[in-house]
Structures are given as structure tokens and as C-alpha cells.
N, C-alpha and C positions, 0 to 999 in steps of 0.2 A: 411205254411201248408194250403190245401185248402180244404173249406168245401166240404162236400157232396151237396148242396144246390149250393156251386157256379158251379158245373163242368157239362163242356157239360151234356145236356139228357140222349145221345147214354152213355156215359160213365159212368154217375149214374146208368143208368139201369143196363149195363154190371155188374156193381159193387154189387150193389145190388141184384141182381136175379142169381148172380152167384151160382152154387153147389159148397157145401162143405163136406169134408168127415165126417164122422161117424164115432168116437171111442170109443170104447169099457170103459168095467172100468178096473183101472190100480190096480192090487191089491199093497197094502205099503207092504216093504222087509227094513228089517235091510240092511243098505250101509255096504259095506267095509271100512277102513280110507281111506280118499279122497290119499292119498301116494301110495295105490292101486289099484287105479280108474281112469278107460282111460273119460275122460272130454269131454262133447263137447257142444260148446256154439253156438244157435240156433238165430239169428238175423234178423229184418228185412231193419238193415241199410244195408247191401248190402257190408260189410266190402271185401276186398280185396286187394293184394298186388300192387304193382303199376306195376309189368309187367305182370300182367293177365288182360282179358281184363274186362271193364264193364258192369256189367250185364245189360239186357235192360228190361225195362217193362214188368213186366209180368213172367219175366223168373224165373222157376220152380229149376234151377239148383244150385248147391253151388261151394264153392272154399273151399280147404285144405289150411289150415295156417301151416306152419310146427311150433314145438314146440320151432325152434330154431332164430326163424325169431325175426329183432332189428329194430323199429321204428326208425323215423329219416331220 
């Protein structure tokens, strides 16, 4: 992992002064049981399958896992 202190200028700045969004407040709700409830798990490792391609820097976009997919 690399500090903010060791990385290029240009890309500390970039980093640093970038916008970010604004939101709102979320009001709390009784869940349904989780057996009724479509899941989705939010990541910044970049997880993906091995025939999709690899995200690149930067990149805004996601990948669907299907429910049925076997590690390995």
C-alpha cells in the first residue's frame, strides 16, 4: 500500500482535491429476513471473474457475479 505522501504530486493532488458526491440522510427501515432480500456487496477490491476483463484505474464501472458462480 502506498502512502499519500509517497505518490507523485500530480496524483496526490488529483486525489486529494478531487469532488465527491453529497448524500442525503438515509432514513432506518425494519429489513425484511435477509431469505427475502436481494444482497449486494459494494467493494473496492476490484473483485471479478477471470473472463471479464480488469478494471483499470479509475474506473467508475462494476461487474455482476452471478449467484451461482464456484471459486476455483
Amino acid at each position: 500500500m502506498v502512502h499519500v505522501r509517497e505518490m507523485p504530486e500530480h496524483l496526490r493532488d488529483a486525489l486529494i482535491n478531487q469532488e465527491l458526491p453529497e448524500y442525503g440522510d438515509t432514513p432506518w427501515v425494519t429489513p425484511k429476513p435477509l431469505d427475502e432480500c436481494r444482497v449486494a456487496l459494494i467493494s473496492t477490491a476490484g473483485l471479478h471473474r477471470r473472463e471479464d476483463p480488469p478494471f483499470t484505474p479509475g474506473a467508475g464501472d462494476y461487474r455482476i457475479i452471478p449467484d451461482d458462480i464456484r471459486h476455483g
